[in-house]
MARTI-767863 format. One record per residue (C-alpha): residue in one letter; x negated, y negated, z negated. Coordinates in steps of 0.25 Angstrom, whole numbers, plus 5000, padded with zeros to 4 digits. Layout:
BEGIN
<pt a,<X,Y,Z>>;
...
***
This chain:
BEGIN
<pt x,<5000,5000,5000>>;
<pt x,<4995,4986,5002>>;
<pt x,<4992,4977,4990>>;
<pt x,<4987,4965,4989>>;
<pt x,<4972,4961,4988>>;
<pt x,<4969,4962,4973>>;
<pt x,<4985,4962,4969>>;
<pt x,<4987,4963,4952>>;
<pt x,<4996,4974,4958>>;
<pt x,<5000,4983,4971>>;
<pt x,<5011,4976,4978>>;
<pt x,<5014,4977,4992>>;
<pt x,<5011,4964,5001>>;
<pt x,<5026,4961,5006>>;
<pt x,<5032,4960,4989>>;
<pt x,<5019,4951,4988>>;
<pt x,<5023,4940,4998>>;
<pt x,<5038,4941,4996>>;
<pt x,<5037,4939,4985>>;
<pt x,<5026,4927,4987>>;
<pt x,<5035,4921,4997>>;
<pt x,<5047,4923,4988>>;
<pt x,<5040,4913,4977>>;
<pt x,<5031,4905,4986>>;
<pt x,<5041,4901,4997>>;
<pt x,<5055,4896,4989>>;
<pt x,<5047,4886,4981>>;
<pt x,<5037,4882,4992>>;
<pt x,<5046,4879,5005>>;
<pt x,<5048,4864,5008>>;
<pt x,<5055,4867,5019>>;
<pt x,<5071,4862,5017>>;
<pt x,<5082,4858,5025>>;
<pt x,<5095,4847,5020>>;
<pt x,<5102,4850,5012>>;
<pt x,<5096,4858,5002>>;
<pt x,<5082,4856,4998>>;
<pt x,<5078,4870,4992>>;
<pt x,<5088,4878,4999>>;
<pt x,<5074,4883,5008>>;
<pt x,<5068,4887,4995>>;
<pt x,<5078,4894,4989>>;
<pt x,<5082,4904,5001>>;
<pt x,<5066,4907,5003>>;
<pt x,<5068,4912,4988>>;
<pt x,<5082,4919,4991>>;
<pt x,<5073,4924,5003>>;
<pt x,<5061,4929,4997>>;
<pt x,<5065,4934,4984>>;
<pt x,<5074,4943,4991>>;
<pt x,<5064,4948,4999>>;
<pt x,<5058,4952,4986>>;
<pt x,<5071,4959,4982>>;
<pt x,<5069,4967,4995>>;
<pt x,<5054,4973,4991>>;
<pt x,<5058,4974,4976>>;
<pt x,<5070,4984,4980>>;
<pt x,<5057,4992,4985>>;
<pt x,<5052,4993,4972>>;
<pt x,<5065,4999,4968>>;
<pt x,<5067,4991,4955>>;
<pt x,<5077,4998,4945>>;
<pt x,<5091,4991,4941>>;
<pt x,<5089,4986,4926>>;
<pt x,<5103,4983,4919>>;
<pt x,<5098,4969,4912>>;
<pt x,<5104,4957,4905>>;
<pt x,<5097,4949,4915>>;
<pt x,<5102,4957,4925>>;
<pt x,<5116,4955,4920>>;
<pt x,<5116,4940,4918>>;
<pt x,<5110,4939,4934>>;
<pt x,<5122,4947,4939>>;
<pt x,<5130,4937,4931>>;
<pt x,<5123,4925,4937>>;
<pt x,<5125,4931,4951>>;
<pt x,<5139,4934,4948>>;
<pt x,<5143,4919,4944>>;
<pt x,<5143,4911,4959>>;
<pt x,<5153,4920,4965>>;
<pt x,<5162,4922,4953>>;
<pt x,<5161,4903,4953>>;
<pt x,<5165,4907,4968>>;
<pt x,<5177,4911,4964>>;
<pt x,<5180,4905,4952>>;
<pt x,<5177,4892,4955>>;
<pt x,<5175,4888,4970>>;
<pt x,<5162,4889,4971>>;
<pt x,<5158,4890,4984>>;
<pt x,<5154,4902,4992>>;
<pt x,<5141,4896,4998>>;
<pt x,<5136,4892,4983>>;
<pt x,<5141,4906,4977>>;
<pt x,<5133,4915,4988>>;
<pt x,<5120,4906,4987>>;
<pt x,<5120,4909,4971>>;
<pt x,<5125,4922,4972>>;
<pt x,<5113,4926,4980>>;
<pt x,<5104,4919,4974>>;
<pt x,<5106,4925,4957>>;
<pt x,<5110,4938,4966>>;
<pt x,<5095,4938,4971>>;
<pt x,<5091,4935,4957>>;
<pt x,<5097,4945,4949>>;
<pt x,<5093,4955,4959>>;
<pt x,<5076,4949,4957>>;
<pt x,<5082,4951,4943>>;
<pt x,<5085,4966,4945>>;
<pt x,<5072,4970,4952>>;
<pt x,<5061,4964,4943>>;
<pt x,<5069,4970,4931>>;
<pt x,<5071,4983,4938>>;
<pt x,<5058,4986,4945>>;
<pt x,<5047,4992,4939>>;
<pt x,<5036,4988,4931>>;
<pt x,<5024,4988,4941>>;
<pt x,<5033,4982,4950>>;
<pt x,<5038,4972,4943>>;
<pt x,<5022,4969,4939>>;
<pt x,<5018,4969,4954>>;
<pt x,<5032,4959,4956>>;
<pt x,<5028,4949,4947>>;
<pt x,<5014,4949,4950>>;
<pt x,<5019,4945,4965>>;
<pt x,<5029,4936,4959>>;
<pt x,<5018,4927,4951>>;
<pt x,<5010,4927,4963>>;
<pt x,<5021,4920,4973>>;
<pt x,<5025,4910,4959>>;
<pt x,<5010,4906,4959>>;
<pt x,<5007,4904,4971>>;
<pt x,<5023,4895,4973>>;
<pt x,<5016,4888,4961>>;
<pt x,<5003,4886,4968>>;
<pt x,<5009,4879,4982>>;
<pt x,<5019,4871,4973>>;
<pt x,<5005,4865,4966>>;
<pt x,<5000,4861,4981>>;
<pt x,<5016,4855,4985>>;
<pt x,<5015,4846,4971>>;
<pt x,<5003,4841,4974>>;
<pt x,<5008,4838,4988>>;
<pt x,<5021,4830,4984>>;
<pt x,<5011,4822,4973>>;
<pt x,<4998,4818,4978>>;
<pt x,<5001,4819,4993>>;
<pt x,<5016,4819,4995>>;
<pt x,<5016,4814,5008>>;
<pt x,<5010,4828,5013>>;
<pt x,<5024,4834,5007>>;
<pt x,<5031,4835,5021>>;
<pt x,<5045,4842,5017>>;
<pt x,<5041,4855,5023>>;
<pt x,<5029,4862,5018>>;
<pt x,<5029,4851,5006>>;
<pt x,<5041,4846,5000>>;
<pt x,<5044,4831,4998>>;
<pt x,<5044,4826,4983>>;
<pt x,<5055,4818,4979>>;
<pt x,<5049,4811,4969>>;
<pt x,<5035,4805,4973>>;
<pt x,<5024,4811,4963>>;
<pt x,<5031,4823,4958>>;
<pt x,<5031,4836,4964>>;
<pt x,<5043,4843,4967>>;
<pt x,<5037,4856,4974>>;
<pt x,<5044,4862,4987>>;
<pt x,<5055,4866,4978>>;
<pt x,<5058,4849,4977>>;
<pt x,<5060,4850,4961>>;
<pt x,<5049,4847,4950>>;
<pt x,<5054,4857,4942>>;
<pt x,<5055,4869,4952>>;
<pt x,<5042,4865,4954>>;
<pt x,<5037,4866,4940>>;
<pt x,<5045,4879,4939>>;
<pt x,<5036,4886,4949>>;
<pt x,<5024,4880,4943>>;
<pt x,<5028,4888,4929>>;
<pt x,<5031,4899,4935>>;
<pt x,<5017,4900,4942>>;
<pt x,<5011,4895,4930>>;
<pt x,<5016,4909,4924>>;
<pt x,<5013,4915,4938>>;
<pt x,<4998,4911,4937>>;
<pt x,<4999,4917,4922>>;
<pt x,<5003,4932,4926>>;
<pt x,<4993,4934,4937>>;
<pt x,<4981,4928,4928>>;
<pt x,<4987,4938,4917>>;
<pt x,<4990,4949,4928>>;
<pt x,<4976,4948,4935>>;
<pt x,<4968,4946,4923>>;
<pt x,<4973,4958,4917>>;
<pt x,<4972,4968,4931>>;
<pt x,<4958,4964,4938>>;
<pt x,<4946,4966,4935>>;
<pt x,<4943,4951,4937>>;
<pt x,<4956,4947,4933>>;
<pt x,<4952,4938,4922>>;
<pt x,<4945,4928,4935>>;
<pt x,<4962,4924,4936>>;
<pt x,<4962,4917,4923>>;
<pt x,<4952,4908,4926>>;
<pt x,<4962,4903,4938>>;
<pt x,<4973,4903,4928>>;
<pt x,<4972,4887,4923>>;
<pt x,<4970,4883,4936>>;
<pt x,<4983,4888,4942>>;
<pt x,<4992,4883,4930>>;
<pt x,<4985,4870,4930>>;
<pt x,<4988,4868,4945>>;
<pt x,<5003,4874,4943>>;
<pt x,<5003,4865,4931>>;
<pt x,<4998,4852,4938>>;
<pt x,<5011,4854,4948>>;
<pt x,<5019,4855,4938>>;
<pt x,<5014,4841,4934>>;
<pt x,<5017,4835,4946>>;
<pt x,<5030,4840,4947>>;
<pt x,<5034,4832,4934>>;
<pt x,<5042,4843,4931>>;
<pt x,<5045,4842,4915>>;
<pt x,<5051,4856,4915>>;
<pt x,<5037,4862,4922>>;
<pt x,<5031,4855,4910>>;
<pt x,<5039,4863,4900>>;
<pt x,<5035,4874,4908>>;
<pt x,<5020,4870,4906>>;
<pt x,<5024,4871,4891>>;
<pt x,<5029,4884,4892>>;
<pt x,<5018,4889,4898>>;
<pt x,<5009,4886,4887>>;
<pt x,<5019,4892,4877>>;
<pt x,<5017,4905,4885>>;
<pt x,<5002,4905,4883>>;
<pt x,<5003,4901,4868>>;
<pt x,<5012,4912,4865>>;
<pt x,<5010,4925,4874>>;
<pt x,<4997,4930,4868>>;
<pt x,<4997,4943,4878>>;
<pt x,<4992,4933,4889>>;
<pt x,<4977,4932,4893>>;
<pt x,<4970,4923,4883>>;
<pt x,<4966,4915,4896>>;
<pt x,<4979,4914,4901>>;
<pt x,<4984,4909,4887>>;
<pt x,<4976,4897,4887>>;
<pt x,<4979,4894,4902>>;
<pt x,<4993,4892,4898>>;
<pt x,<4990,4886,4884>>;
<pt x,<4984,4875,4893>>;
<pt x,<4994,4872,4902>>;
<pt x,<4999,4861,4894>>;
<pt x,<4987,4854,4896>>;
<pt x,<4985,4856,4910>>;
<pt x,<4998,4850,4910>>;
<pt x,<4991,4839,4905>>;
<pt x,<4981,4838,4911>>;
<pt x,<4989,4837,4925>>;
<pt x,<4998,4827,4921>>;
<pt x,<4987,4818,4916>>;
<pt x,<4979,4820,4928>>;
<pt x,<4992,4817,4938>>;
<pt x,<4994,4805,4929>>;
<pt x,<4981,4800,4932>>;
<pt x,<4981,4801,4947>>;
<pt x,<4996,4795,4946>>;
<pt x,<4989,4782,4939>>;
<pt x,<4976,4782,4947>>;
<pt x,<4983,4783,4960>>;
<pt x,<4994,4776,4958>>;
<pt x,<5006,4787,4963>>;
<pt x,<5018,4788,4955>>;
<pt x,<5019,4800,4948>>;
<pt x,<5034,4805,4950>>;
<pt x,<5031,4816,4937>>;
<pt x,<5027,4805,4928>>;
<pt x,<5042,4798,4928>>;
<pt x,<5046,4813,4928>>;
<pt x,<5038,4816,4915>>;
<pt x,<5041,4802,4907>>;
<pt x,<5056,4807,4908>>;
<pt x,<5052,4816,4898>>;
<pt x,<5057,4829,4894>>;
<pt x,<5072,4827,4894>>;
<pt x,<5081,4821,4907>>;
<pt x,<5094,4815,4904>>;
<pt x,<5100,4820,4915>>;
<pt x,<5101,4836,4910>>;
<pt x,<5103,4830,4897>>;
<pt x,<5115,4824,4903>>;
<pt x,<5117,4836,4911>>;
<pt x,<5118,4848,4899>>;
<pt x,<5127,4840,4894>>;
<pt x,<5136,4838,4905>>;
<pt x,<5136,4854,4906>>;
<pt x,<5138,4855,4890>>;
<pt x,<5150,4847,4894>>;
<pt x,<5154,4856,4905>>;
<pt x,<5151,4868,4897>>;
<pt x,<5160,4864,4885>>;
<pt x,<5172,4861,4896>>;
<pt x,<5170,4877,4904>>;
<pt x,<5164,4885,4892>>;
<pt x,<5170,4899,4897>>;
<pt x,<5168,4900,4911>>;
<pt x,<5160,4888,4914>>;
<pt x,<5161,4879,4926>>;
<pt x,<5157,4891,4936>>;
<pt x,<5146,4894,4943>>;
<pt x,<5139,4883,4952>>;
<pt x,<5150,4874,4948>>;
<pt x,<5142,4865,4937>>;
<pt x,<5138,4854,4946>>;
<pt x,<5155,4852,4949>>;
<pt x,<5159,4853,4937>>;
<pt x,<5147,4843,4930>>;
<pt x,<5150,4834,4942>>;
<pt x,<5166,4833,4940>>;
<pt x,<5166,4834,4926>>;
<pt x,<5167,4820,4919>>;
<pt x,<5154,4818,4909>>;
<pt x,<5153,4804,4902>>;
<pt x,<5138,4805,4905>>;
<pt x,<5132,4813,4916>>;
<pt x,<5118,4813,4923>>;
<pt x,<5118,4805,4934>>;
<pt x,<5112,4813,4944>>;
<pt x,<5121,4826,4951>>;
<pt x,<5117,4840,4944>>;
<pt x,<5122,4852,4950>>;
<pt x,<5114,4861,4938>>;
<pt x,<5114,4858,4922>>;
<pt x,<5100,4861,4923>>;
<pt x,<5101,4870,4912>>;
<pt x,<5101,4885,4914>>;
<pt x,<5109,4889,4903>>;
<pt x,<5119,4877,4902>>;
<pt x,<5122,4880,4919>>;
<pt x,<5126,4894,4916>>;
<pt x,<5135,4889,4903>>;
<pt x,<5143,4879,4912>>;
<pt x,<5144,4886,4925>>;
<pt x,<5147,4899,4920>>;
<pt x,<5152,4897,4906>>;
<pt x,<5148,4901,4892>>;
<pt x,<5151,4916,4890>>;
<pt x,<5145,4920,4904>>;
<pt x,<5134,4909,4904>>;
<pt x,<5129,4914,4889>>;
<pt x,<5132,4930,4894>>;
<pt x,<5120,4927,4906>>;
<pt x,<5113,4917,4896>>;
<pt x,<5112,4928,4885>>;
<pt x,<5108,4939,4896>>;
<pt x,<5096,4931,4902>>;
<pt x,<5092,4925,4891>>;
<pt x,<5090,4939,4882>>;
<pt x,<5084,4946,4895>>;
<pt x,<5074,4934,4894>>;
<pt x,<5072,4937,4881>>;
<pt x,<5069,4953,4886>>;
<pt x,<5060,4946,4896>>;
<pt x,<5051,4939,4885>>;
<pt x,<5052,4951,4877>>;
<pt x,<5046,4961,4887>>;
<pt x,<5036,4951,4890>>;
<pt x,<5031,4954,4875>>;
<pt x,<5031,4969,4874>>;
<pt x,<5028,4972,4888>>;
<pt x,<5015,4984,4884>>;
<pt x,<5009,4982,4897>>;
<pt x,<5000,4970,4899>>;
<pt x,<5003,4968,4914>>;
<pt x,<5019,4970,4913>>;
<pt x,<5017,4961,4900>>;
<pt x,<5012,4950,4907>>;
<pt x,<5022,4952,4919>>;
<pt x,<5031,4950,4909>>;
<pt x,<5028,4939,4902>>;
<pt x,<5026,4929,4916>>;
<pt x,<5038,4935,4920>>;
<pt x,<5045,4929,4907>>;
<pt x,<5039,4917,4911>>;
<pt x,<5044,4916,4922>>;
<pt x,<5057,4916,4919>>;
<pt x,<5055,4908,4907>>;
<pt x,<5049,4896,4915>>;
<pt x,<5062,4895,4923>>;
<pt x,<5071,4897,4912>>;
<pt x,<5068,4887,4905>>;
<pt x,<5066,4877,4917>>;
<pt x,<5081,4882,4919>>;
<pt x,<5085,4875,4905>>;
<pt x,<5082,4863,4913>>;
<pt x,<5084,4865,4926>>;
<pt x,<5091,4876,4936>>;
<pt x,<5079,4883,4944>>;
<pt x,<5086,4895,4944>>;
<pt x,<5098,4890,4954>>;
<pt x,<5083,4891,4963>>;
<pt x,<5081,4906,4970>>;
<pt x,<5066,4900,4970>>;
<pt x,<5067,4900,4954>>;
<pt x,<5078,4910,4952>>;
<pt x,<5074,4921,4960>>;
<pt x,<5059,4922,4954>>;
<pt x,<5066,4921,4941>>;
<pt x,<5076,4934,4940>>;
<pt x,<5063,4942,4948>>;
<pt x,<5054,4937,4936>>;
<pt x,<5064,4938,4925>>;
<pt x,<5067,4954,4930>>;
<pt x,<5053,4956,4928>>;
<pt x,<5053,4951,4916>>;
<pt x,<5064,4961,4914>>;
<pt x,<5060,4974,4917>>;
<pt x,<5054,4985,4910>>;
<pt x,<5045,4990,4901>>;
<pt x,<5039,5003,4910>>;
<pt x,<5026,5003,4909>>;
<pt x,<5021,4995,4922>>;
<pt x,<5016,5005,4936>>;
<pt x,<5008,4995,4945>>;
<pt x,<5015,4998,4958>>;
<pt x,<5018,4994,4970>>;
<pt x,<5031,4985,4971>>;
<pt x,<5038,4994,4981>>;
<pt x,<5038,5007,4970>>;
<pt x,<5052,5017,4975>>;
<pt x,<5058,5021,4962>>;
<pt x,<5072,5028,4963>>;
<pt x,<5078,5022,4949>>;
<pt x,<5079,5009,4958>>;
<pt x,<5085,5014,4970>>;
<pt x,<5097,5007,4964>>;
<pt x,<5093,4993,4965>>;
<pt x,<5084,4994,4976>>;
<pt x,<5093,4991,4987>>;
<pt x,<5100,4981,4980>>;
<pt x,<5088,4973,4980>>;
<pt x,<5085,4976,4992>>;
<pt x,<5100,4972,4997>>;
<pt x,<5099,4960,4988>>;
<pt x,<5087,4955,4995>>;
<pt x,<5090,4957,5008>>;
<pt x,<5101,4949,5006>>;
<pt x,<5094,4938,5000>>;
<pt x,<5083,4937,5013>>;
<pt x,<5093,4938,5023>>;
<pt x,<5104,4928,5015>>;
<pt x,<5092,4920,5018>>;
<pt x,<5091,4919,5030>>;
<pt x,<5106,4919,5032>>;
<pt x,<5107,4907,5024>>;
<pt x,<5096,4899,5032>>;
<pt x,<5104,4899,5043>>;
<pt x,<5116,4897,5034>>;
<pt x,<5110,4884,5028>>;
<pt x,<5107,4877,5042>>;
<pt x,<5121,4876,5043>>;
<pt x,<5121,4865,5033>>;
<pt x,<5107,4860,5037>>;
<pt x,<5114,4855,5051>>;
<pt x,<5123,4847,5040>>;
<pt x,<5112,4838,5034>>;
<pt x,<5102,4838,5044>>;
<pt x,<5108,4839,5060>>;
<pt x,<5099,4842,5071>>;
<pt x,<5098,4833,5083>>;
<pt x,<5111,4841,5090>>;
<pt x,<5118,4845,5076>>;
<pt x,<5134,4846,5078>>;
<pt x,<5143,4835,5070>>;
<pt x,<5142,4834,5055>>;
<pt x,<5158,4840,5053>>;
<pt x,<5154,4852,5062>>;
<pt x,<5140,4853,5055>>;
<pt x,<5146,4854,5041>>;
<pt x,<5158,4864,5045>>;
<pt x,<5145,4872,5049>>;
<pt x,<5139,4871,5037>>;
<pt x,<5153,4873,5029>>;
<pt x,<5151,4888,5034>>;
<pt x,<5138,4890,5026>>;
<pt x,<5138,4902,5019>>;
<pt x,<5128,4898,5008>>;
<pt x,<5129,4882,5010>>;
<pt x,<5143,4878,5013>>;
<pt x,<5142,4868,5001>>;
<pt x,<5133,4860,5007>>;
<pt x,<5141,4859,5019>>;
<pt x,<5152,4855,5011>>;
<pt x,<5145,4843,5005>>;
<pt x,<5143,4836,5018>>;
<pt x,<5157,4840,5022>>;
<pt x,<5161,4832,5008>>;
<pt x,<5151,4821,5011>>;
<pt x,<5154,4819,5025>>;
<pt x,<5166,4821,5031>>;
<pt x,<5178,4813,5029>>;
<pt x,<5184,4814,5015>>;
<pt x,<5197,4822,5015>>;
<pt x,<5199,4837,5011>>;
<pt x,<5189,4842,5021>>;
<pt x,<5177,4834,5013>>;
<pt x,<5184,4836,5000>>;
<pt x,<5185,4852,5003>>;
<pt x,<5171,4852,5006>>;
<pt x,<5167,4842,4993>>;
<pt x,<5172,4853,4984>>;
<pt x,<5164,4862,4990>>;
<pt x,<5152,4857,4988>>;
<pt x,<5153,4852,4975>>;
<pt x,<5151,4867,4970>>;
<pt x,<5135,4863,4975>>;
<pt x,<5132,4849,4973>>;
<pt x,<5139,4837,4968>>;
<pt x,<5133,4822,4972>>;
<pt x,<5139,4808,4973>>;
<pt x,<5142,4809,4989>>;
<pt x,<5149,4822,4986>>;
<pt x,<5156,4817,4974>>;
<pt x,<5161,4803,4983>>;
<pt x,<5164,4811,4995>>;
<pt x,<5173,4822,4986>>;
<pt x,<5180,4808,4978>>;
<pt x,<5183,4802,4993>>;
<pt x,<5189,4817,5000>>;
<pt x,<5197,4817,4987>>;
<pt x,<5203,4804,4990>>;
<pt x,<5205,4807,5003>>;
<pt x,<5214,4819,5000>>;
<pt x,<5221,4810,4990>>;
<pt x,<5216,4816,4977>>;
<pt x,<5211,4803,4971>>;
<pt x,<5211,4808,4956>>;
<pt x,<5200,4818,4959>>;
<pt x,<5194,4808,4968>>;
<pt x,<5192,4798,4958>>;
<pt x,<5188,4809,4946>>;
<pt x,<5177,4812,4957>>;
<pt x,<5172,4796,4957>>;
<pt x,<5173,4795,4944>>;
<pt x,<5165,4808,4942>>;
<pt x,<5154,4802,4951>>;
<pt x,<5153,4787,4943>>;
<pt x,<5146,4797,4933>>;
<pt x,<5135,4799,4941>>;
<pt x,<5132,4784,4945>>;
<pt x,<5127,4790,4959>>;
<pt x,<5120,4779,4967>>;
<pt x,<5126,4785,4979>>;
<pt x,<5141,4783,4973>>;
<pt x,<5137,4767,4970>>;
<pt x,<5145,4764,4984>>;
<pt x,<5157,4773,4983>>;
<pt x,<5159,4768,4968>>;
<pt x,<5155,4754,4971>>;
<pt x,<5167,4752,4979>>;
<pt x,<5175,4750,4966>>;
<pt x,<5168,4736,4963>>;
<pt x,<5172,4731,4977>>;
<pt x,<5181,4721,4977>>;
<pt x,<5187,4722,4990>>;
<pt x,<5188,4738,4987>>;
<pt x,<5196,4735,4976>>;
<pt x,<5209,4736,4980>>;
<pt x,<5207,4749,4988>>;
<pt x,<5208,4755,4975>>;
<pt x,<5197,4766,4981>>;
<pt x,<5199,4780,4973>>;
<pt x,<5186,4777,4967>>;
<pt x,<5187,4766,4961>>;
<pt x,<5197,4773,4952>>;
<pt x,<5198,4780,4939>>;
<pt x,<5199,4795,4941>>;
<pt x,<5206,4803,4933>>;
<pt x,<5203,4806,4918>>;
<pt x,<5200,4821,4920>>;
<pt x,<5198,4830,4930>>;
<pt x,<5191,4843,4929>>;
<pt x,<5182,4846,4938>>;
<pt x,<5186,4859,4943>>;
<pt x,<5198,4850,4950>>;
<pt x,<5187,4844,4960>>;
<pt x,<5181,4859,4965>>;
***
């Protein structure tokens, strides 16, 4: 069989470079088309993640019953059951369905497989994370110190001049991937160390590769990455099965932290850039606007405590619902892991698939402690990490709506997961008949996944013609009715329907059904006037009154026609007061 050259273990060179696409590509590619930014990223994860699914059926993992297990089916379970429930459309419920159905099958084959496999997995894993983390180093310095070589397509554009963003176009993605190489780089120092004959040669490389991944994580300004800077160091103080020289890289993380910020401080100051992290950083730990935000959900929470709002459906009801003070910006997540389960899906469900992964976390950590061999000890432990890091960036954030974030995520937590054999270095294609049972369902599941891909490329042009026409492009109407037939974007259709066609029960039909995705101030002015061009001004004004809340620049005009004295005695809908109550499942 062929290996690699001077490989930790014997795995074949197609799982190698699936898997090193699977996690090199999604966070890397630039490349995006109007009018979603990441979408590119997302279905290159979608696609090679279940290109791994199709080489991990050969390794004829076996199907492990688990509480983890259980709370993924329930998670994959909940956008066709708000399909039904609540209106939410088909588009969004088959994108989110496929997407936590590809999980909890990653979920079910690192758990299931076995324990030179799932050794020989992760080993591949951690490669393809740090060498993500690596490139991502090379674009941060790009969109910093030489921006204008960031062309859009290799190199993403930053949106704030001297902070990076990464190719993923968000600081904290960005420093998310830069933890999970930190933990990457970790592994295969521990990994190597302990199997080559000159292993101990990779330790001296170990402060090196964090101090790059770290000096990233400066320039993103990411204050979540600096927490995971923290936690990193934690991990060294406390887990005393590590290499000693791995210890004290990571107890020294904090001051290569630093280190870097003082050195890009200097350069800022000499040179005379702005420096987009340092207004960033001066923020301080805490941002008013989730502040705002938890509270808003508390408020939604104590108002559907049972079944919860349903699933996907936050960003309507938050947006509909009447709060004295809100955020003035248009979220569609809490940012808040735990508190979006508890609103979307209410609290006994929410609690039920709380309870579960939080106690198969807790399995995690405590395998991690009494694994007896050292190799599937350390395997372990970084995989723990892994699933850590992004756990808690999920208390203040929602990487894991990402497939470039969650996908990883269940793969690493199942390794976590499985069990205690004593590990067999073997090949990653190993038959075994006690898991002929989930083989083909993995491999079922990842053929789907590769070829809904490419299904929904297509797909997604139909929506692309929408915001950007080529020189011979049909008219807008017959462009969007196109697009309307999307299977997996429909929404977005629906949203230049709403915005531009003339209002009336055509735009207003279509309003409704984008606001399932995203609601802004054009939506939210376009919805108001298609209700009062249908007569229903009661709904229309709760609607205005709704968006006065946000004091959305954009909405200054629409609004402002109230203070114009020659408007005056139009007596515009707007202008108006709405009704006292309304509930917001009235607008969907």
């Amino acid at each position: 069989m062929l290996t690699r050259p001077h490989a930790l273990l014997p795995v074949p060179w197609p799982a190698f470079f699936v898997m090193l696409l699977a996690c090199v590509v999604p966070p890397l590619l630039a490349f995006n088309l109007s009018p979603s930014a990441t979408l590119f990223n997302q279905l290159a994860a979608l696609a090679g993640w279940g290109s791994v699914l199709i080489l991990l059926a050969g390794a004829a993992p076996r199907l492990r019953p688990s509480a983890a297990l259980v709370a993924m089916l329930m998670l994959a379970l909940a956008p066709m059951v708000s399909h039904f429930w609540t209106g939410l459309p088909l588009s969004l419920a088959l994108s989110n369905t496929a997407l936590l159905g590809g999980a909890t099958l990653l979920l079910m084959a690192g758990e299931g497989a076995s324990p030179g496999a799932r050794l020989a997995w992760f080993e591949i894993l951690c490669w393809g994370l740090l060498l993500a983390g690596l490139l991502s180093v090379v674009v941060s310095v790009v969109q910093v110190f030489v921006p204008q070589w960031a062309d859009g397509t290799v190199i993403a554009r930053s949106g704030v001049p001297g902070r990076a963003v990464g190719n993923m176009r968000q600081p904290n993605h960005l420093a998310s991937l830069l933890m999970w190489s930190c933990v990457a780089a970790v592994y295969l120092v521990e990994a190597g160390t302990r199997r080559l004959p000159l292993g101990r040669v990779w330790v001296l490389g170990l402060p090196a590769v964090l101090a790059a991944l770290i000096f990233a994580v400066v320039l993103s300004g990411s204050r979540t990455g600096v927490i995971g800077v923290l936690i990193l160091a934690i991990w060294g103080a406390l887990d005393r099965r590590m290499l000693r020289a791995s210890r004290l890289a990571l107890l020294a993380t904090p001051v290569m932290l630093g280190l870097c910020w003082g050195g890009v401080a200097l350069w800022s100051a000499s040179s005379g850039h702005a420096l987009g992290v340092e207004s960033r950083l001066a923020e301080g730990a805490g941002s008013p606007a989730r502040l705002a935000i938890l509270a808003n959900s508390w408020a939604l929470l104590k108002h559907n405590p049972l079944w919860g709002v349903g699933w996907g459906e936050f960003n309507l009801a938050w947006t509909f619902s009447e709060f004295a003070q809100r955020p003035v910006a248009f979220f569609d997540h809490c940012h808040n892991l735990p508190m979006q389960l508890a609103v979307e899906l209410g609290l006994p469900v929410s609690l039920t698939i709380l309870g579960l992964l939080s106690w198969s976390l807790w399995r995690a950590f405590c395998l991690s402690t009494q694994a007896s061999d050292v190799g599937l000890a350390v395997m372990r432990r970084c995989a723990f990490m892994l699933v850590l890091m992004i756990g808690l960036h999920s208390l203040l954030e929602y990487p894991l709506w990402y497939a470039y974030f969650l996908l990883p995520t269940a793969f690493a937590f199942g390794l976590a997961l499985g069990d205690d054999d004593e590990p067999q270095v073997t090949a990653v294609a190993t038959p075994s008949s006690a898991g002929v049972a989930l083989a083909p369902l993995l491999g079922l599941g990842g053929m789907v996944l590769a070829l809904g891909v490419v299904f929904a490329v297509w797909d997604y042009h139909r929506v692309v013609v929408i915001y950007a026409p080529g020189a011979n492009a049909a008219p807008l109407a017959e462009r969007i009715s196109l697009g309307q037939r999307s299977v997996f974007f429909s929404t977005q259709a629906d949203y230049a329907a709403a915005t531009s066609l003339e209002s009336g029960p055509e735009a207003l039909a279509a309003a409704r059904r984008s606001g399932h995705q995203l609601i802004d101030a054009r939506l939210m002015m376009a919805w108001a006037k298609s209700l009062h061009a249908v007569g229903d001004d009661d709904k229309a004004r709760y609607v205005v009154d709704r968006l006065r809340e946000f004091h959305n620049a954009s909405a200054a005009g629409f609004l402002g026609e109230c203070e114009v004295p020659e408007l005056t005695s139009l007596q515009l809908f707007q202008c108006q007061a709405g009704p006292q109550t309304l509930d917001w499942r009235a607008l969907r």
